[in-house]
C-alpha positions, 0 to 999 in steps of 0.5 A: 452472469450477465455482461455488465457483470462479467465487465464490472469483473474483469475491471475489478480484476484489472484494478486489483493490480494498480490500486490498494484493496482498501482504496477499491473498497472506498471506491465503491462507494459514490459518497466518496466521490462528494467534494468534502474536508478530510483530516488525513496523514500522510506518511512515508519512510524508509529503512534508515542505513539501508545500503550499510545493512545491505554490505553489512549483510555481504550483498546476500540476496536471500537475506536483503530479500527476507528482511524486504519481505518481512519489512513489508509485511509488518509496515502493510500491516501498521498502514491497513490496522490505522484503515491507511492507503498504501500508495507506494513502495519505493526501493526500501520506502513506503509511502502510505495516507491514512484518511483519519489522524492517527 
């Protein structure tokens, strides 16, 4: 592998830590970087009563960590099937672009 190469990699590597998988895919792209109109949604949302879940659940953290985990997979899941962005997580919300209406 030649230099240029191993540094594509590594930047890719670095990245990969801050940025959807999704949104380095587009990038690669170069038409992406074209000034263009786009029709996109953007969406965010969270857990409605998540402080009452979390005393209702007596403060377990296993189980808030659970439900978290299973609550992330599904939405990540619902964003990547309608070729959504990611963008944020925050607290118990999530904040997603989808560059088509959905």
């Amino acid at each position: 592998m030649n230099e240029q190469a191993e540094c594509n990699e590594a930047g890719k590597k670095v990245l990969s830590k801050f940025f959807d998988p999704y949104l380095l895919e587009l990038l690669r792209n170069p038409v992406v970087l074209e000034i263009r109109n786009v029709c996109m949604t953007v969406v965010f949302w969270d857990v409605s009563n998540f402080s009452r879940l979390c005393n209702k659940l007596n403060r377990d953290e296993e189980a808030i960590t659970g439900f978290l985990r299973e609550y992330f997979i599904e939405a990540a899941k619902v964003i990547y099937r309608h070729r959504g962005i990611l963008d944020k997580s925050i607290g118990d919300g999530k904040f997603s672009i989808c560059l088509q209406s959905i």
